[in-house]
Residue frames relative to the residue before (quaternion, step in Angstrom):
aa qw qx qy qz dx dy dz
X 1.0000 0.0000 0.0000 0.0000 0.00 0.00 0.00
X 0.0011 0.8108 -0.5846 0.0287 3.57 -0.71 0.75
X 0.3810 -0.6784 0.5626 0.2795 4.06 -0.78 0.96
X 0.1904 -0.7067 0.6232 0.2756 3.82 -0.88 0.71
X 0.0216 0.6278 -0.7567 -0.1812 3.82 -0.60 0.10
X 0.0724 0.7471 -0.6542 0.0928 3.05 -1.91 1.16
X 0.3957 -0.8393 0.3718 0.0275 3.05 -0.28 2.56
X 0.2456 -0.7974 0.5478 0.0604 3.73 -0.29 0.53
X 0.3499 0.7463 -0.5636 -0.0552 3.98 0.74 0.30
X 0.2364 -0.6559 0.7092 0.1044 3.65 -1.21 1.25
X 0.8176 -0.2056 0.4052 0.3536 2.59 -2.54 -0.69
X 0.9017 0.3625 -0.0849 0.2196 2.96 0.39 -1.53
X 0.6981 -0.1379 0.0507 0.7008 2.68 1.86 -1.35
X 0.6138 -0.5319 0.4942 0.3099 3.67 -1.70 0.34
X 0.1672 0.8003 -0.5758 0.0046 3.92 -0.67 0.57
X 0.3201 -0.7728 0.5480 -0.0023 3.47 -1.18 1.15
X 0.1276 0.8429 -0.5226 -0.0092 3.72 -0.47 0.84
X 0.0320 -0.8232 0.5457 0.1534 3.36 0.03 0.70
X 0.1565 -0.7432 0.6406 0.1136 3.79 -0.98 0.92
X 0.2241 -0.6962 0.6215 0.2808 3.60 -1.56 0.87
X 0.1507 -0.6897 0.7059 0.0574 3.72 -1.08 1.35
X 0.5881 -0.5616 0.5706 0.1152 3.18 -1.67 1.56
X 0.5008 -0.4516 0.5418 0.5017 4.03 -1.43 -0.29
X 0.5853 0.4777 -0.3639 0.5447 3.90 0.99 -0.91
X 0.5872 -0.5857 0.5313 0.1727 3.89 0.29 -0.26
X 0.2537 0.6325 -0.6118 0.4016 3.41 1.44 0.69
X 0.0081 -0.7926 0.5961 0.1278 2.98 -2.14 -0.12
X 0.0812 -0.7860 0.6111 -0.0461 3.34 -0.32 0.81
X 0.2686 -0.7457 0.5564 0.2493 3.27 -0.97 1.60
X 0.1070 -0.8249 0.5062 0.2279 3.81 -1.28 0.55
X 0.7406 0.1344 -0.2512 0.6086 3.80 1.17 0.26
X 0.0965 0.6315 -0.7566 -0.1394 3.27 -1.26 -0.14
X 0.2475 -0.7511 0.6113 -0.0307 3.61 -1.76 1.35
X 0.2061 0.8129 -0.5422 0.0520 3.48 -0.71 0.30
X 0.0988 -0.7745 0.6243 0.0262 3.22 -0.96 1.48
X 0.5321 -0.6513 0.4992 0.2087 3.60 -1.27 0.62
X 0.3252 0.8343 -0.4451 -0.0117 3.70 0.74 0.70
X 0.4093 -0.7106 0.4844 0.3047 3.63 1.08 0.62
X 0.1732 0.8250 -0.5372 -0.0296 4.05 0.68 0.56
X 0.8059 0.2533 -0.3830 0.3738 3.68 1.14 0.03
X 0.1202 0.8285 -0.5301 0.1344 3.44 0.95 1.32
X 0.8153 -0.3183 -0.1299 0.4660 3.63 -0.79 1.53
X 0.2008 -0.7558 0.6184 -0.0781 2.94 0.20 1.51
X 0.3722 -0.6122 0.6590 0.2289 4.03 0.61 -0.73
X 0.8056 -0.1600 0.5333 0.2024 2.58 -2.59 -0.11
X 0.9220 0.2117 0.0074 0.3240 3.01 0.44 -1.43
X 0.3036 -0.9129 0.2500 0.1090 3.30 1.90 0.69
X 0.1405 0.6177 -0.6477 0.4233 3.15 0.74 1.74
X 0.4349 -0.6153 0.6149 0.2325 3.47 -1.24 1.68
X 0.2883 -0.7741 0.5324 0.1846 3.97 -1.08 0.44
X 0.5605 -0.7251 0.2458 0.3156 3.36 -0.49 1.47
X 0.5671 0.5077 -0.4195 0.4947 4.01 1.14 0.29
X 0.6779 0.5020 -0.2948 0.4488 3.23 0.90 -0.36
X 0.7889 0.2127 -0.3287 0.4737 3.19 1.22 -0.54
X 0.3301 0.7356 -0.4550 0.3780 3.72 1.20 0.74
X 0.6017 0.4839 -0.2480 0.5850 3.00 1.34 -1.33
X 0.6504 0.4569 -0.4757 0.3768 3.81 0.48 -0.68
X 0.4881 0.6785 -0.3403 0.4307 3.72 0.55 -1.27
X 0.6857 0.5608 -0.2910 0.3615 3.40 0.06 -1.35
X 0.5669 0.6507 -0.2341 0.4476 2.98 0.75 -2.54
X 0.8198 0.5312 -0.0169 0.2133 3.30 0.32 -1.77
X 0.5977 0.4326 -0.1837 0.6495 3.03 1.50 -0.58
X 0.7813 0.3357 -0.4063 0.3343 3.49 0.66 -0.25
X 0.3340 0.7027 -0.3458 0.5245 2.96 1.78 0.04
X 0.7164 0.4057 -0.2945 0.4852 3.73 0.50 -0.67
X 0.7745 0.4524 -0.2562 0.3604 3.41 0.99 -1.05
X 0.5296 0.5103 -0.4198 0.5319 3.52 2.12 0.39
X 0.5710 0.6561 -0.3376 0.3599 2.99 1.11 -0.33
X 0.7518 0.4569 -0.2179 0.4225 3.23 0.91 -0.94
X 0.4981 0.5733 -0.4452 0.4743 3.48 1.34 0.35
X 0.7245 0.3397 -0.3912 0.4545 3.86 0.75 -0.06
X 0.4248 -0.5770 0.6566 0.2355 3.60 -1.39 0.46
X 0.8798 -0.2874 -0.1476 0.3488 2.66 -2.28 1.88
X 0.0377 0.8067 -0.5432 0.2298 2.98 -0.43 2.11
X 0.3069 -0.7645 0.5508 0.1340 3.14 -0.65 0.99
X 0.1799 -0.7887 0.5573 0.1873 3.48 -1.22 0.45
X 0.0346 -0.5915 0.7924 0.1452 4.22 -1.08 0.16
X 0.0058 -0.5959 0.8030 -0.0039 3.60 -1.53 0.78
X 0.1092 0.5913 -0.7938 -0.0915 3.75 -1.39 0.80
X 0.0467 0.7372 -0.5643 -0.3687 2.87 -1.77 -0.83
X 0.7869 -0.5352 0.2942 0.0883 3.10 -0.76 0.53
X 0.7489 -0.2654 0.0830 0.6015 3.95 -0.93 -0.38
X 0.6973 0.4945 -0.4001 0.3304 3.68 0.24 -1.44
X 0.4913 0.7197 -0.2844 0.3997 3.43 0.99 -1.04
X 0.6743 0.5991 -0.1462 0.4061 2.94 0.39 -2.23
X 0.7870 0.4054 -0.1402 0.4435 3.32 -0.19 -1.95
X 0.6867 0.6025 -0.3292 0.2388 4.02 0.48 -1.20
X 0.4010 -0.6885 0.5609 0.2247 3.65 -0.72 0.97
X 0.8801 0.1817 -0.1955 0.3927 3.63 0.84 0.10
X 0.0533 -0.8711 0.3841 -0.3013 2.58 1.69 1.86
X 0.6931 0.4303 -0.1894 0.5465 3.59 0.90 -0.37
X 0.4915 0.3684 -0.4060 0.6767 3.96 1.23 -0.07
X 0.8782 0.2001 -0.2488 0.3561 3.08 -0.53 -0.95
X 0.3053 0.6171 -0.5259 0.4995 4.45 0.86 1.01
X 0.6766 0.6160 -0.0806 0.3952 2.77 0.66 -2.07
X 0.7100 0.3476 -0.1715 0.5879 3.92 0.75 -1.07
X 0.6188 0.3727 -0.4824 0.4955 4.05 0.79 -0.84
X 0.5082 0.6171 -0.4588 0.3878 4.10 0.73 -0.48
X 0.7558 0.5023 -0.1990 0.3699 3.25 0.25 -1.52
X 0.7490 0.5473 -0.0730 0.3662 3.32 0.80 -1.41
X 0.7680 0.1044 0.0093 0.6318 3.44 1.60 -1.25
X 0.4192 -0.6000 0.5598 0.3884 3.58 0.98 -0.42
X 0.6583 0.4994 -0.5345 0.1776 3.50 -0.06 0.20
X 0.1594 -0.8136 0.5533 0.0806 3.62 -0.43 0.16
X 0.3621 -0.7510 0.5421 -0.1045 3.11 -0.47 2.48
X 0.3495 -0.6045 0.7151 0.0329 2.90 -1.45 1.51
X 0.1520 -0.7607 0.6076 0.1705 3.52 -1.07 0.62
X 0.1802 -0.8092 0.5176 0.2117 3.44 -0.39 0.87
X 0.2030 -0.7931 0.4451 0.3627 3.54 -1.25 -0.32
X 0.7885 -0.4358 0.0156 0.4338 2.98 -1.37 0.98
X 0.6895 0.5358 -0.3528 0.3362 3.76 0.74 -1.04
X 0.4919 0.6938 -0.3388 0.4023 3.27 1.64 -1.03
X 0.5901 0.5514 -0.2626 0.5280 3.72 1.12 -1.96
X 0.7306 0.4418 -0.3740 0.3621 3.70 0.17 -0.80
X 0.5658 0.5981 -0.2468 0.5111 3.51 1.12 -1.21
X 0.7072 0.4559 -0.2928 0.4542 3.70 0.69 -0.82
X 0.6386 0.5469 -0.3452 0.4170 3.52 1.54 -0.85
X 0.4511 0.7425 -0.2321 0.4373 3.12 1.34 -0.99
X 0.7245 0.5081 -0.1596 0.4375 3.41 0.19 -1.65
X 0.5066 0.8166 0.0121 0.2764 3.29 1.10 -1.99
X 0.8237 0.1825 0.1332 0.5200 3.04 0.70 -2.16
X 0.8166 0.2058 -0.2956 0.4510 3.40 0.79 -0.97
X 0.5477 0.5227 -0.5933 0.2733 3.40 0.61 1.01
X 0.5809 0.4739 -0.3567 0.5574 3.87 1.42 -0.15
X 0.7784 0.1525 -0.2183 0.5685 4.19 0.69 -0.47
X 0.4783 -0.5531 0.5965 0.3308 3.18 -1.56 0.72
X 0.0329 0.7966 -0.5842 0.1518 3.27 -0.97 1.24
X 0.0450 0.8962 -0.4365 -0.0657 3.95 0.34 0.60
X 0.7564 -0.0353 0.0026 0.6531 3.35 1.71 -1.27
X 0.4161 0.6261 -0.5501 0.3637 3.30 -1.04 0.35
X 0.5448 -0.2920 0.6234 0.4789 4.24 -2.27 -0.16
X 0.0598 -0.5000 0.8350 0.2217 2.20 -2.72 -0.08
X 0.3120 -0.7940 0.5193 0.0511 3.30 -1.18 0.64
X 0.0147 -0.8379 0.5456 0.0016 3.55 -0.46 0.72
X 0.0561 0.8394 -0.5378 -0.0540 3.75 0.25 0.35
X 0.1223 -0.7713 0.6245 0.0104 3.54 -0.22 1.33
X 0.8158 -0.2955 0.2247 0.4435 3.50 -1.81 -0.33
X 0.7933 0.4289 0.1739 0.3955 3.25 0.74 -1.97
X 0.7926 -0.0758 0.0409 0.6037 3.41 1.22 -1.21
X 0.2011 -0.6889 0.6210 0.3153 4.27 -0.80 0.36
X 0.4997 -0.6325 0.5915 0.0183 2.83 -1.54 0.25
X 0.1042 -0.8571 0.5006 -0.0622 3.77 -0.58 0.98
X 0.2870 0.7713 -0.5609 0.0903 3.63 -0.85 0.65
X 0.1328 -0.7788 0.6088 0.0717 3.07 -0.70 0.90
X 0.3647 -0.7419 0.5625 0.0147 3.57 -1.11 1.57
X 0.1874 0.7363 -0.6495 0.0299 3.68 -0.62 0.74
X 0.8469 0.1899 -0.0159 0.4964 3.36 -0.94 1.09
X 0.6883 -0.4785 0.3157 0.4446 3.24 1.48 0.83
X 0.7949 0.5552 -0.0966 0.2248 3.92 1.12 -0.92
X 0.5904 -0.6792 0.3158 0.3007 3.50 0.34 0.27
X 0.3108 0.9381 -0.1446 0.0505 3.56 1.29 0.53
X 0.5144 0.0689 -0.1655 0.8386 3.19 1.96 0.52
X 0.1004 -0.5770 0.8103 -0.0203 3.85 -1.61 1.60
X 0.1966 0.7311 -0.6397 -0.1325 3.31 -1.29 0.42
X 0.0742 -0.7095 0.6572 0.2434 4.10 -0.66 -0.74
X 0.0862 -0.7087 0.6951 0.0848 3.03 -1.21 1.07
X 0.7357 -0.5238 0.3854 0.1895 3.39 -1.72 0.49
X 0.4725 0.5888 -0.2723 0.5965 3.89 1.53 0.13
X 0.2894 0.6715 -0.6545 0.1922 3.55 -1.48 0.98
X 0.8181 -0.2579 0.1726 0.4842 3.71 -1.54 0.17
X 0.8961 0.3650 -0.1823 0.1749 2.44 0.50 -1.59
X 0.3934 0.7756 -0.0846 0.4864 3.29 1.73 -0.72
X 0.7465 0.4402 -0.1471 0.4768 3.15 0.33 -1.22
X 0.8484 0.3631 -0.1382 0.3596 3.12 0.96 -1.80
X 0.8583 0.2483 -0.3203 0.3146 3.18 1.62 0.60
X 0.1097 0.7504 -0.3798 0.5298 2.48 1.93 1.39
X 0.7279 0.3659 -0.0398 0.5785 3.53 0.50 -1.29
X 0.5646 -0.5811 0.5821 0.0682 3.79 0.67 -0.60
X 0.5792 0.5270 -0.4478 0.4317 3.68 1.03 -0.19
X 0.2169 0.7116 -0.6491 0.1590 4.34 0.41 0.31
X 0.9043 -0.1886 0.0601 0.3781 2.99 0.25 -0.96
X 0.7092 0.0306 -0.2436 0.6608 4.06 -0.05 -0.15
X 0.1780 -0.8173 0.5413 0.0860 3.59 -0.78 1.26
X 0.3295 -0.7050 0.6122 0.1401 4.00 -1.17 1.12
X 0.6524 -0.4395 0.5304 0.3161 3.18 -1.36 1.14
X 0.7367 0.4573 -0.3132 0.3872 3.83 -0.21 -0.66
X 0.7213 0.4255 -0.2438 0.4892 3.45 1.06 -1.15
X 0.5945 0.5516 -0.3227 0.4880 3.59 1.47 -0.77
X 0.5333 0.7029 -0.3145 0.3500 3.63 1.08 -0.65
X 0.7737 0.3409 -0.0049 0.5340 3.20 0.43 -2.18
X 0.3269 0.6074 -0.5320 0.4911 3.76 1.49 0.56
X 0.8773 0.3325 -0.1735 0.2994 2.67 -0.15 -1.86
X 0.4530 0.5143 -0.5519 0.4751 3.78 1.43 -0.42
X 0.5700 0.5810 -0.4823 0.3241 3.70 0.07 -0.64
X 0.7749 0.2996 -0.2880 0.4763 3.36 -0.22 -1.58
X 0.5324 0.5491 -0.4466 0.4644 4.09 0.83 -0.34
X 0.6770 0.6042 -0.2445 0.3420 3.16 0.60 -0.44
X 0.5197 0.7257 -0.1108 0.4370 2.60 1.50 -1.28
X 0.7592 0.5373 0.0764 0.3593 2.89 0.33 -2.53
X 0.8730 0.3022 -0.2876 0.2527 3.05 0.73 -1.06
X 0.4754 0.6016 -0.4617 0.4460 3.87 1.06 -0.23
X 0.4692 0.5325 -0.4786 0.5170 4.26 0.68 -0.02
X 0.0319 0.7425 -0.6688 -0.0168 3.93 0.38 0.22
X 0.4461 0.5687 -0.5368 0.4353 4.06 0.55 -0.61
X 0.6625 0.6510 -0.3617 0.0807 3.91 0.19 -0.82
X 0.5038 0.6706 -0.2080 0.5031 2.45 2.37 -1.23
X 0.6641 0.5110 -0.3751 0.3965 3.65 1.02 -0.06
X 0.6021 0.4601 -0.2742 0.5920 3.66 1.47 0.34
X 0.2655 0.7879 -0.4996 0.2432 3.45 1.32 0.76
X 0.8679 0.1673 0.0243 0.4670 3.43 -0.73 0.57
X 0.3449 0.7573 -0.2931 0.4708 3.29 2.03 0.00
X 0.3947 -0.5227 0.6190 0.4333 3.77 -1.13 0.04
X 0.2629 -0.5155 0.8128 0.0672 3.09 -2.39 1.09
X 0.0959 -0.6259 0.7714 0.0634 3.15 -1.73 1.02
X 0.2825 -0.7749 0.5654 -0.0049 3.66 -0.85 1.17
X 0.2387 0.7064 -0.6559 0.1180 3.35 -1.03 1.20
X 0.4493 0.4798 -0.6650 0.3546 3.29 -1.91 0.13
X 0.6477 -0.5048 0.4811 0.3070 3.45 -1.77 0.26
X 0.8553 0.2709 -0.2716 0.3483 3.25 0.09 0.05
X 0.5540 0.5227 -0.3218 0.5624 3.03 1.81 0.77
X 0.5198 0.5453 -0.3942 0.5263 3.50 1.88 -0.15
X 0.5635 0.5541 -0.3864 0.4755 3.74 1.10 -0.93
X 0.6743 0.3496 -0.5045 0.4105 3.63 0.00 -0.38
X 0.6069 0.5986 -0.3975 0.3396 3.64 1.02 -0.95
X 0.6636 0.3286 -0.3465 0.5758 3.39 1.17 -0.85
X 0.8455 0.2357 -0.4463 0.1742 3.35 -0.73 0.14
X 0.1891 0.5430 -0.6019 0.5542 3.42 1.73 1.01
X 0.7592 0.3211 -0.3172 0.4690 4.39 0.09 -0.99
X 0.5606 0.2703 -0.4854 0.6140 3.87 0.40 0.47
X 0.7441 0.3657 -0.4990 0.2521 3.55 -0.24 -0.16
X 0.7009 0.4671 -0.3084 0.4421 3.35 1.87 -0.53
X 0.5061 0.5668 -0.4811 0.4373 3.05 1.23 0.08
X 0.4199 0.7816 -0.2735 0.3715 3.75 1.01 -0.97
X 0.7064 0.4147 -0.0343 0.5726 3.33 1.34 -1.70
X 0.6593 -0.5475 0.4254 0.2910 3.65 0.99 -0.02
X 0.6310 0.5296 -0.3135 0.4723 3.79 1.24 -0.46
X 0.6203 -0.6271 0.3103 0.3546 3.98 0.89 0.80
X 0.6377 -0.5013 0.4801 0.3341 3.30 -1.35 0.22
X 0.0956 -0.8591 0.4991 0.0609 3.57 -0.29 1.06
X 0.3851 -0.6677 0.3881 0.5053 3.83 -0.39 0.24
X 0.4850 -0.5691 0.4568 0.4819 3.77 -1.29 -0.46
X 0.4884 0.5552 -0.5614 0.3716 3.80 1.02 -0.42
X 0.9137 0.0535 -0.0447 0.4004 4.16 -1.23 0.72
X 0.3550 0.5508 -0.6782 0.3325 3.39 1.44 0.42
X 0.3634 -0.6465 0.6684 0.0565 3.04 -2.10 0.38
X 0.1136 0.7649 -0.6335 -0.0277 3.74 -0.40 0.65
X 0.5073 -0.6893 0.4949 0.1503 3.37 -1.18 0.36
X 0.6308 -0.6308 0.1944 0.4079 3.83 -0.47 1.51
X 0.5428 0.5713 -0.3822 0.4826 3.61 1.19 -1.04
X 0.6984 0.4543 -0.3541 0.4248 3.63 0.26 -1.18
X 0.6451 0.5201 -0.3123 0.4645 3.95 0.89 -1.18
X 0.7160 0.4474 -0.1667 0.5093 3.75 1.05 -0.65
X 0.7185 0.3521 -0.3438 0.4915 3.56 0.97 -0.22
X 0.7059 0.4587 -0.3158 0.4377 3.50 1.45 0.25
X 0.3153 0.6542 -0.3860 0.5689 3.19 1.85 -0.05
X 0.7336 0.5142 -0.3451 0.2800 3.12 0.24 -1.45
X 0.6063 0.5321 -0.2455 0.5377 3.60 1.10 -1.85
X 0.6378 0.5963 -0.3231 0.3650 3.66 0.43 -0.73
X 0.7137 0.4248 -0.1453 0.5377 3.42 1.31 -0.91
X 0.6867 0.4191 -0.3263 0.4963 3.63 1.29 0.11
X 0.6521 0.3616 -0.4352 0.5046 3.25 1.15 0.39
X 0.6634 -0.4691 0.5397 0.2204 3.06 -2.28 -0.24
X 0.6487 -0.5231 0.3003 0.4641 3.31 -1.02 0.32
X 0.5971 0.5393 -0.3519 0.4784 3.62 0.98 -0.79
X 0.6476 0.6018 -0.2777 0.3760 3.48 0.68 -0.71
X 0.6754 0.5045 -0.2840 0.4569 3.24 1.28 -1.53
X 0.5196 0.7766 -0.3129 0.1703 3.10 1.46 -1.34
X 0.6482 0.5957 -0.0839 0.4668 3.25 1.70 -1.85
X 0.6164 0.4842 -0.4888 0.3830 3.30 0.64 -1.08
X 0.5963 -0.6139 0.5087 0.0937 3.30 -1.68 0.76
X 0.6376 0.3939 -0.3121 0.5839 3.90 0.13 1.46
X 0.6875 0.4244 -0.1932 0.5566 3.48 1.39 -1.37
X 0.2008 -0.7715 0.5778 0.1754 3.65 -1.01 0.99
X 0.7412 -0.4397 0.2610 0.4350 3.68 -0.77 0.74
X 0.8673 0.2817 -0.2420 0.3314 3.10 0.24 -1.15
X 0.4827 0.5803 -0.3836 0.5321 3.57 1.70 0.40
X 0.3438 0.8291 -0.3352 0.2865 4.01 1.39 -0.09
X 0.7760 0.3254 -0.0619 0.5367 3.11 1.28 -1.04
X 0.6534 0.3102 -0.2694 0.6358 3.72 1.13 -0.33
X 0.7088 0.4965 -0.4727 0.1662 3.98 -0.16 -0.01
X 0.3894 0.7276 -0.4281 0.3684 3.17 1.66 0.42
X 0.7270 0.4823 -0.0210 0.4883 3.05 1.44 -1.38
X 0.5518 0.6443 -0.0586 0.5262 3.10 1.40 -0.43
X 0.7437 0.3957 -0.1847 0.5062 2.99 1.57 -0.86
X 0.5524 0.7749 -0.2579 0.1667 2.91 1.60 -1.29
X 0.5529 0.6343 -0.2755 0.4648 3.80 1.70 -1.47
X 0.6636 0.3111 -0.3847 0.5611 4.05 0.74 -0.67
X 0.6865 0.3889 -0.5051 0.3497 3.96 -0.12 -1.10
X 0.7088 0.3723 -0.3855 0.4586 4.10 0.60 -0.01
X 0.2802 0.7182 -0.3819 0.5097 3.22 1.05 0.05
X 0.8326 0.4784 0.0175 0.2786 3.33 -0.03 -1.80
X 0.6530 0.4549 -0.0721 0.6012 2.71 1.76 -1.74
X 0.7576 0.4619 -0.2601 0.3808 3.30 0.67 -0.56
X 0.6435 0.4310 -0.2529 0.5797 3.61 1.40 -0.87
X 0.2148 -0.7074 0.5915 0.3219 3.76 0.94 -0.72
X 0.1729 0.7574 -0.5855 0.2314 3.16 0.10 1.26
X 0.2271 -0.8046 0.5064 0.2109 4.01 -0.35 1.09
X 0.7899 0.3656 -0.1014 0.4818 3.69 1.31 -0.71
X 0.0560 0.7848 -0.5590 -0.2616 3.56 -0.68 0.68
X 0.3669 -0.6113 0.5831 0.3894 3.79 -1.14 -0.60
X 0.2626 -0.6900 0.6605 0.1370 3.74 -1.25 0.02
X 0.1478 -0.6947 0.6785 0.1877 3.44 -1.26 1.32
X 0.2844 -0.4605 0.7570 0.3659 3.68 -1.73 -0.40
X 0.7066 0.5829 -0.1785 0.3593 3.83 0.86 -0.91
X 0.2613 0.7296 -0.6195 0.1247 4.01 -0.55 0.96
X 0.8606 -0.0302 0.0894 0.5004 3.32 -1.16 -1.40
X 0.5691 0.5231 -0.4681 0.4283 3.82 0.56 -0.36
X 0.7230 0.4475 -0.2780 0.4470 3.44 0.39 -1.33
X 0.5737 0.5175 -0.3862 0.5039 4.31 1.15 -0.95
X 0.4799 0.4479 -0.4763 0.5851 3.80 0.68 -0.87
X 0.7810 0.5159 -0.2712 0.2244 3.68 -0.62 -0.97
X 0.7564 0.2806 -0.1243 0.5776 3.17 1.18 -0.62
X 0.4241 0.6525 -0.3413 0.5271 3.06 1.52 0.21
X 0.5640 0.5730 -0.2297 0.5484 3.10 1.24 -1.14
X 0.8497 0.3783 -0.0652 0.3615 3.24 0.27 -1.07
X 0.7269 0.3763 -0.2214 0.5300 3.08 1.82 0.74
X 0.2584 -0.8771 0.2104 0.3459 2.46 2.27 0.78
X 0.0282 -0.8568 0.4136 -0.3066 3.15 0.77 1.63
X 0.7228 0.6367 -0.0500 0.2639 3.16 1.56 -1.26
X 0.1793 -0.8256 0.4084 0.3455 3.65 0.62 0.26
X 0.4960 -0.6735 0.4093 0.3644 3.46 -0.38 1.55
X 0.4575 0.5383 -0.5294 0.4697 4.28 0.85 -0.09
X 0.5908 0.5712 -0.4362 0.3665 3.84 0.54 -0.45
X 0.6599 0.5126 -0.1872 0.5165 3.37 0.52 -2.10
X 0.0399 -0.7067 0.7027 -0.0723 3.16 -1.27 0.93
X 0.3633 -0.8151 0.4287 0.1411 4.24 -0.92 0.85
X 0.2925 -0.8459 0.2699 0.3550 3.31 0.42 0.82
X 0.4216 -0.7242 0.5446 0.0354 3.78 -0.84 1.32
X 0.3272 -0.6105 0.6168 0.3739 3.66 -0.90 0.09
């Protein structure tokens, strides 16, 4: 038996899952961590990671190492992701998460992240045609599935976090700044012409600031008497994604803060954050979405478990 711990370091935040796998290849997840370390806060033009942001990461990290070290023969995967990706001083600041915690970070690239979402999702939801969506800090993700298959990965540059202070949308949000958002993520969106081939198609949503709308669609249905539903395959319907968008946009950050589903420190980026699915939607006419809990952590996992992994990945935890 052997614990997998698998380190997720985004934009926005750091997450840790550690899965027990059987000799037969069961698995049974037994923690899952997440700290909020904002790691590509003003990054700039010139994408230099700033040294609070990556203090706060370190931290994240070290306690991550110091849960780790409470399970026996653990294995480690560490990636990271856009901020990583994009930073010009991606190699100083590896170099210090090494020193500091002992892990040692695989940067993936974006298509790689998408492929992992891919992997991720359509082994936990039954998914044959239709997008996925991943909206991370820094960069979203795209895949369109036909036939069960993986036929167009992309990552674009755009995410919560980005957007939402690029544009200015943290907290009360102007009509002007909401505007020249959305030209953005259009902007984005629209050279991918493949998309038009997921018209009217199922969407499977992921990333943090696409689970929060799932949850507070499940407090609002719970609200109504119809139980606590999970977020893995809930399903909510575009009107419902658009009539909470809406309320979302008429409040302040304090306001968002309250709403029930949205944690605090997601208050200021889920406006932005949200913005890549509500075009999405608008653009594919899509009347239904779906929600994963499942992406690149969970693809690393079964990867794993299809010995899929180049053994340069896996890493033994060390004191």
């Amino acid at each position: 038996m052997i614990n997998l711990a698998v380190i997720d370091l985004g934009s926005n935040s750091v997450r840790l899952r550690v899965t027990e796998i059987d000799e037969s290849g069961n698995y049974n997840l037994v923690s899952y961590e997440k700290e909020y370390v904002r790691l590509s806060e003003n990054m700039g033009p010139e994408k230099m990671l700033k040294q609070a942001p990556m203090d706060r990461t370190i931290k994240a990290l070290q306690h991550f190492k110091q849960l780790c070290m409470t399970l026996e023969n653990v294995r480690v995967i560490a990636v990271a992701t856009a901020a990583v990706r994009q930073a010009a001083n991606q190699t100083e600041f590896l170099k210090r998460v090494k020193a500091e915690t002992g892990f040692s970070f695989k940067v993936i690239s974006g298509e790689r992240e998408a492929y992992l979402d891919y992997v991720g999702v359509t082994r936990t939801l039954p998914i044959e045609n239709g997008l996925i969506i991943d909206t991370g800090g820094a960069s979203m993700e795209l895949i369109y599935v036909d036939d069960g298959q993986a036929e167009e990965i992309i990552s674009l540059p755009i995410g919560a976090v980005l957007l939402s202070q690029e544009y200015h949308l943290e907290d009360r949000i102007k009509a002007a700044d909401l505007f020249d958002a959305i030209v953005r993520v259009d902007h984005a969106l629209g050279p991918q012409h493949w998309l038009q081939r997921a018209r009217h198609q199922e969407v499977v949503a992921l990333g943090g600031s696409n689970r929060a709308l799932a949850k507070i669609y499940r407090w609002q249905l719970e609200a109504q008497g119809k139980g606590r539903q999970p977020v893995h395959g809930l399903k909510m319907s575009t009107a419902d994604a658009n009539r909470i968008m809406h309320s979302l946009l008429a409040m302040d950050k304090k306001q968002r803060a309250s709403v029930h589903g949205i944690a605090s420190e997601r208050a200021d980026v889920i406006i932005g954050g949200l913005l890549p699915l509500m075009a999405i939607l608008r653009q594919l006419d899509v009347k239904q979405l779906t929600f994963s809990n499942n992406g690149l952590r969970e693809g690393l996992m079964f990867k794993f478990l299809d010995h899929e992994i180049m053994s340069s990945i896996v890493q033994p935890l060390t004191d």
